[in-house]
C-alpha positions as CSV (number, residue, x, y, z in Angstrom):
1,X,-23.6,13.8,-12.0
2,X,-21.2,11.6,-13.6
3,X,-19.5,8.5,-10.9
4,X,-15.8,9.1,-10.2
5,X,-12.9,7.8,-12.6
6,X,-11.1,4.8,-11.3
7,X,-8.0,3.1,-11.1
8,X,-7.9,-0.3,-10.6
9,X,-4.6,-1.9,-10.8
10,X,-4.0,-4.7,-13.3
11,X,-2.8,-7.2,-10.5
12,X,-2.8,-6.9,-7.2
13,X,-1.7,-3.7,-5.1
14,X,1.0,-3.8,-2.8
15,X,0.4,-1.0,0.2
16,X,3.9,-1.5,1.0
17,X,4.6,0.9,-1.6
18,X,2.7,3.6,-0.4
19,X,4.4,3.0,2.8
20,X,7.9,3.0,1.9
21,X,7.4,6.1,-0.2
22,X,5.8,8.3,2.3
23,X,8.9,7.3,5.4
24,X,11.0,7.9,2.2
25,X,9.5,11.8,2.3
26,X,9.7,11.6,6.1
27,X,6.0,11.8,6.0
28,X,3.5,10.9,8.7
29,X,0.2,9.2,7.9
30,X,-1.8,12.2,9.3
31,X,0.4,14.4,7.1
32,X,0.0,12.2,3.8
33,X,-3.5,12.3,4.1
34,X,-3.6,16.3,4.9
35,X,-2.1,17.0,2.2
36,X,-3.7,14.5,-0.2
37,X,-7.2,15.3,1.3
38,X,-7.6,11.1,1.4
39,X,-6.9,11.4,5.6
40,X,-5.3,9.6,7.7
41,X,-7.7,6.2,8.0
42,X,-7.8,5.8,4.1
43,X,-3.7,6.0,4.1
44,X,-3.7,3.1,6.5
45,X,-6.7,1.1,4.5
46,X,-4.1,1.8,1.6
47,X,-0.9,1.0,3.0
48,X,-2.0,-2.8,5.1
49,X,-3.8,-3.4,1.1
50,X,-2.5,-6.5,-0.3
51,X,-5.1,-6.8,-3.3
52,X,-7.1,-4.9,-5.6
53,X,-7.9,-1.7,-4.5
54,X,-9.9,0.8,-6.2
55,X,-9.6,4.2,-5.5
56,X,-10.4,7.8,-7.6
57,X,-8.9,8.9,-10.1
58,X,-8.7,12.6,-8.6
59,X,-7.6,10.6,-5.4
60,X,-4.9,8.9,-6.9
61,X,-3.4,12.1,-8.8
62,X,-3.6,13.7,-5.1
63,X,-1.4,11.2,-3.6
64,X,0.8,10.7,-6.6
65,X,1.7,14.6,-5.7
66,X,1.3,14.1,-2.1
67,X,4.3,11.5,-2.6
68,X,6.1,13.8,-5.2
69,X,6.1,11.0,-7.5
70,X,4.8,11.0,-11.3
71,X,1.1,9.3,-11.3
72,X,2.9,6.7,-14.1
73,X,5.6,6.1,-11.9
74,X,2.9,5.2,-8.9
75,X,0.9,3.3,-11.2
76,X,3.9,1.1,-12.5
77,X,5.2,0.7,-9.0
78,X,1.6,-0.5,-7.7
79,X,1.0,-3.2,-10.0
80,X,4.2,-4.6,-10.1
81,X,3.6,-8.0,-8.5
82,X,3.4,-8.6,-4.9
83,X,6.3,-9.5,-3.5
84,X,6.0,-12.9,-1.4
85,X,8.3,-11.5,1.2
86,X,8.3,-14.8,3.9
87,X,6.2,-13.7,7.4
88,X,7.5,-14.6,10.6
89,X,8.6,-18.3,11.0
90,X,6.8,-20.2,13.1
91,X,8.8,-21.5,15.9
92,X,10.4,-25.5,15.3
93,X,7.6,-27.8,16.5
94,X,8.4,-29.3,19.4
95,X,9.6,-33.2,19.5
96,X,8.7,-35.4,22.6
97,X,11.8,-37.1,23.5
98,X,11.6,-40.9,23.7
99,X,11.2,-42.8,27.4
100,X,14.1,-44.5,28.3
């Protein structure tokens, strides 16, 4: 029995893609993963990825469909570079005022 096909993407995968994709459709996680047969854990695992991720081949072409979206337009998408979007700022460190 031959392993799985994969795809690893030539630099690191952004989940957010999968994400905005799948509200785009109006599509829960649960129903993603029904209809890609991946489930609803694995869409999570996918969407909070921010690095390389490998998954099947016949797994990718599922959720490529499951997203109605070519499987080169997914591909491109995924390894276009992470975007360094800024977290949270962290609140202005706090100053001890002189004694007078």
């Amino acid at each position: 029995m031959r392993a799985p096909r994969r795809v690893v993407p030539q630099k690191p995968f952004d989940g957010r893609v999968i994400k905005e994709l799948r509200e785009k459709r109006h599509l829960s996680q649960e129903q993603l993963g029904a209809s890609s047969g991946m489930g609803k854990a694995n869409i999570s695992k996918l969407e909070r990825s921010r690095s390389y991720v490998a998954i099947s081949y016949d797994n990718f072409l599922m959720l490529a469909r499951a997203l109605y979206v070519a499987p080169e337009e997914l591909s491109r998408r995924l390894s276009e570079p992470v975007s360094s979007s800024p977290g949270p700022s962290a609140p202005p460190a706090y100053k001890r005022q002189p004694r007078a």
